[in-house]
C-alpha positions in Angstrom: -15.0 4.0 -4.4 -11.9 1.8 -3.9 -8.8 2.0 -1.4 -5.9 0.8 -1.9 -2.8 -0.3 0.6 0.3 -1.4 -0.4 2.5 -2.0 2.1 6.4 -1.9 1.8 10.0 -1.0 3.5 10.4 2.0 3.7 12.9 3.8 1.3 13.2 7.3 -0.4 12.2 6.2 -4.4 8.9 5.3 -2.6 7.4 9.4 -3.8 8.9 8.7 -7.4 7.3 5.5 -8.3 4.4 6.5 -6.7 3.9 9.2 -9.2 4.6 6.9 -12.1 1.3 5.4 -11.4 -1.2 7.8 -9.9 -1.4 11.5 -9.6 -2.1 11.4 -5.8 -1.3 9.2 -2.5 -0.7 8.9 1.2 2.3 7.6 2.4 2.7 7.1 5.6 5.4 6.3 8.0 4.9 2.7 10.1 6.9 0.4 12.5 7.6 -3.6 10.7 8.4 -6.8 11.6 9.9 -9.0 9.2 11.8 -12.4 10.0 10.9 -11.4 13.6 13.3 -7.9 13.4 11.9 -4.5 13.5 12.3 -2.2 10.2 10.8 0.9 8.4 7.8 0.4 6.8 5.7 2.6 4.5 2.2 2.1 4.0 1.3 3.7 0.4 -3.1 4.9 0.8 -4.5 5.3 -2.8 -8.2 6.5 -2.9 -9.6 6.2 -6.5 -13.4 6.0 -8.3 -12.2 4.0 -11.3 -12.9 0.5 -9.7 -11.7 -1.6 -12.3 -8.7 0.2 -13.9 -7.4 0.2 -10.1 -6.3 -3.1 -9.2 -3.9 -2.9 -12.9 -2.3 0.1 -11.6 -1.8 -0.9 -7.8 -0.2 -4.4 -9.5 2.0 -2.6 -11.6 3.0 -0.1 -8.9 3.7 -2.7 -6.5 6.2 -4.9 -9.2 8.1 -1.4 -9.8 8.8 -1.7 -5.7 9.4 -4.9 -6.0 12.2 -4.8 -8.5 13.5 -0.8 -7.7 13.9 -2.2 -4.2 15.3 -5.6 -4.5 12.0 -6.8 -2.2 10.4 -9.8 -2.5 6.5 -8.9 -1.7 4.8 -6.0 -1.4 1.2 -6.9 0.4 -1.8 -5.0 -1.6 -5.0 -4.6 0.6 -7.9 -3.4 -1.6 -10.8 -1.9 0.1 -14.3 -2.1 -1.5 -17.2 0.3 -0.9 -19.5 -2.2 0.0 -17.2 -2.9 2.5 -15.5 -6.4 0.8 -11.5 -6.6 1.5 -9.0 -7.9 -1.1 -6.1 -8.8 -0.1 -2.8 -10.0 -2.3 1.0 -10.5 -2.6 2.7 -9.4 -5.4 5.9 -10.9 -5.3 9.2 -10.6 -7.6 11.3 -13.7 -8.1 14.9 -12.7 -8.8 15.0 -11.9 -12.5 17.9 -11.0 -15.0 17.3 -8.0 -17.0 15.4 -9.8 -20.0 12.9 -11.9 -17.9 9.4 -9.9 -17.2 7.4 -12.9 -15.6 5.7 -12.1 -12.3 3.7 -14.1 -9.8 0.6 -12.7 -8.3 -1.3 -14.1 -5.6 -4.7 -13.7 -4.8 -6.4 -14.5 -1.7 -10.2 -12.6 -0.8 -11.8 -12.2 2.1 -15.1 -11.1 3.1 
């Protein structure tokens, strides 16, 4: 078993590309500082069996906020069983409509 936070500005397409990715989710309502000023923050929970399929799906998910939302990062905190944490950036340089290059990242902790 694997869970999965991504964690994001709040803002009401969150549900919808949520969906695009995975059937079910917890999204909940949080407090942020960014740049030192408060904001609204969402922290998307995804509990999921299929290990390695997961960290494809949370990536993608995380570059449709990123680019929906004109953000640049979403963090993704991945949760192991054996109790392991993952933790990444998935950031979205400013692209025009024909570029699809994305940086990812990586940095794990345990």
């Amino acid at each position: 078993m694997l869970i999965a936070k991504l964690y994001t500005e709040t803002r009401d397409n969150l549900p919808r590309l949520v969906a695009r990715h995975f059937s079910g989710a917890t999204l909940y309502s949080a407090t942020g500082l960014y740049g030192g000023l408060q904001e609204r923050a969402t922290i998307i929970e995804i509990v999921d069996d299929d290990t390695a399929g997961i960290r494809a799906s949370v990536t993608a998910l995380a570059q449709d906020i990123c680019h929906a939302n004109a953000q640049t990062c979403v963090i993704v905190v991945l949760q192991m069983a054996d109790g392991r944490l993952d933790r990444y950036d998935v950031t979205a340089p400013a692209l025009t409509p024909l570029q699809t290059r994305h940086t990812l990242e990586t940095e794990t902790v345990f």
